[in-house]
C-alpha positions as CSV (number, residue, x, y, z in Angstrom):
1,X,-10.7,0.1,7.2
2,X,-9.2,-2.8,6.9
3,X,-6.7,-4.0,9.5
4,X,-4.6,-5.6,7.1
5,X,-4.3,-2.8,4.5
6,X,-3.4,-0.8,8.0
7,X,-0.6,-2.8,9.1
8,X,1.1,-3.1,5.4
9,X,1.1,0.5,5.3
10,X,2.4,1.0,8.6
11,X,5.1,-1.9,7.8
12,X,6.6,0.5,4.8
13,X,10.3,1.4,5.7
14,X,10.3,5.0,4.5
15,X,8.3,7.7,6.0
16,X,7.2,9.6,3.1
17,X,5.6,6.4,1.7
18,X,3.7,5.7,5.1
19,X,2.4,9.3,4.3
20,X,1.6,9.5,1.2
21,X,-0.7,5.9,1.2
22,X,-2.6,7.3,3.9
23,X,-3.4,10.0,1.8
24,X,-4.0,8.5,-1.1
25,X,-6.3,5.9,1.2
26,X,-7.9,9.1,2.7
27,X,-8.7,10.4,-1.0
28,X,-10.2,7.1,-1.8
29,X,-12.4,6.6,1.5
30,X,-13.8,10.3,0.9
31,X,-14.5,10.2,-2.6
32,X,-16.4,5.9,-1.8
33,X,-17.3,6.1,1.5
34,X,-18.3,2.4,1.6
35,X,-15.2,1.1,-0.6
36,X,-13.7,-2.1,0.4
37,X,-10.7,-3.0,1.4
38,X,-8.3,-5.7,0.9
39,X,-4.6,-6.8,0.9
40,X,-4.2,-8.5,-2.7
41,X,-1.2,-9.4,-4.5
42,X,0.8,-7.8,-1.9
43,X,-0.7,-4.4,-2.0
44,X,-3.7,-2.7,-0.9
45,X,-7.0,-2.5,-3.6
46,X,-9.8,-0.9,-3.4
47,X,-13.4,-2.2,-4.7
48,X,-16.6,-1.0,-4.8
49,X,-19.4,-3.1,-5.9
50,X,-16.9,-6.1,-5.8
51,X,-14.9,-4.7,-8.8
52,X,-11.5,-2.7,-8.4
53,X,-11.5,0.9,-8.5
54,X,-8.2,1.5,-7.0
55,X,-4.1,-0.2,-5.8
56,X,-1.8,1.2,-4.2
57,X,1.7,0.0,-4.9
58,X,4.8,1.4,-3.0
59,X,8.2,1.2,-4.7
60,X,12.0,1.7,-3.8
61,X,11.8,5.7,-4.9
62,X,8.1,5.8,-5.9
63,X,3.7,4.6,-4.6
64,X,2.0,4.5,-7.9
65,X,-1.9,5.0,-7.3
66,X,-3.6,3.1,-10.3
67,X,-7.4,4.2,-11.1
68,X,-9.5,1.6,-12.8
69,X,-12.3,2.2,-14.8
70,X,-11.0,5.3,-15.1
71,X,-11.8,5.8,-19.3
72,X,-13.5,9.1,-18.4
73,X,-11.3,10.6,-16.1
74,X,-8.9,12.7,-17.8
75,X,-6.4,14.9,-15.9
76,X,-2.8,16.2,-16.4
77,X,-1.6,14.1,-13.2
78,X,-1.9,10.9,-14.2
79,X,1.1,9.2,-16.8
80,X,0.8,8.9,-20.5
81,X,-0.8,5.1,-21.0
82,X,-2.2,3.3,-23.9
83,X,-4.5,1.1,-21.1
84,X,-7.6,3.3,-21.6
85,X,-9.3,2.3,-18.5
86,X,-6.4,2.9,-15.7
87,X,-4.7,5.6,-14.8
88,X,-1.9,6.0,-12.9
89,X,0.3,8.5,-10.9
90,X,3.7,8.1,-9.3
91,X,4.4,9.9,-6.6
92,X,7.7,10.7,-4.9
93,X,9.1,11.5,-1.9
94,X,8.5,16.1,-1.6
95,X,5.8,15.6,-3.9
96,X,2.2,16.7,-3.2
97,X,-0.8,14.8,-2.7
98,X,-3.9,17.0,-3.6
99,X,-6.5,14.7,-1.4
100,X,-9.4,16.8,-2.4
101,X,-8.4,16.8,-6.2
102,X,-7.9,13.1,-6.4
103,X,-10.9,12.3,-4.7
104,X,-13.3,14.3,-7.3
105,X,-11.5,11.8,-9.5
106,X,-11.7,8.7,-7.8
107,X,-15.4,9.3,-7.4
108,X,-15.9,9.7,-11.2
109,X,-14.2,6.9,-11.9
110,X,-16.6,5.2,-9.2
111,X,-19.7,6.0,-10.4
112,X,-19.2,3.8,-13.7
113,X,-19.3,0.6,-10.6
């Protein structure tokens, strides 16, 4: 993991978003074990094979998870979009992260890299 993406996450000012990233960077790292890290445009992406599968972008009352290449990946969690190759998710403080569930759709969305 990368030490950069580490300390951003840790540098968030509200607790529930320091938790929720980690989860959603634990979902990502099971479902691409050798995904790459890096700290780009102020937030934390995700790429495998050099191309981006995956940001993370915390908000004042929201982290949105954005999926890329994601045109295949269809599931009720992610928002309404007319992009058809991201999907995103906003999640808010009380609400749920489903590691294992996001991970079976972060590696589908991977295999297309």
């Amino acid at each position: 993991m990368n030490p950069e993406v580490t300390a951003y996450i840790d540098g968030l000012s509200q607790a529930w978003q320091i938790e929720a990233c980690e989860k959603l960077r634990q979902s990502i790292h099971t479902a691409v074990p050798d995904v790459v890290e890096r700290l780009q445009y102020g937030k934390p992406h995700f790429l495998k094979n050099g191309k981006y599968l995956a940001v993370i972008g915390p908000a004042k009352g929201w982290v949105a998870f954005t999926l890329f290449n994601a045109a295949g990946v269809e599931d009720d969690l992610f928002e309404p979009s007319d992009v058809t190759d991201r999907r995103t998710i906003k999640f808010r403080s009380g609400q749920a992260i489903e590691v294992d569930v996001l991970a079976k759709l972060i590696a589908a969305a991977a295999q297309t890299l």
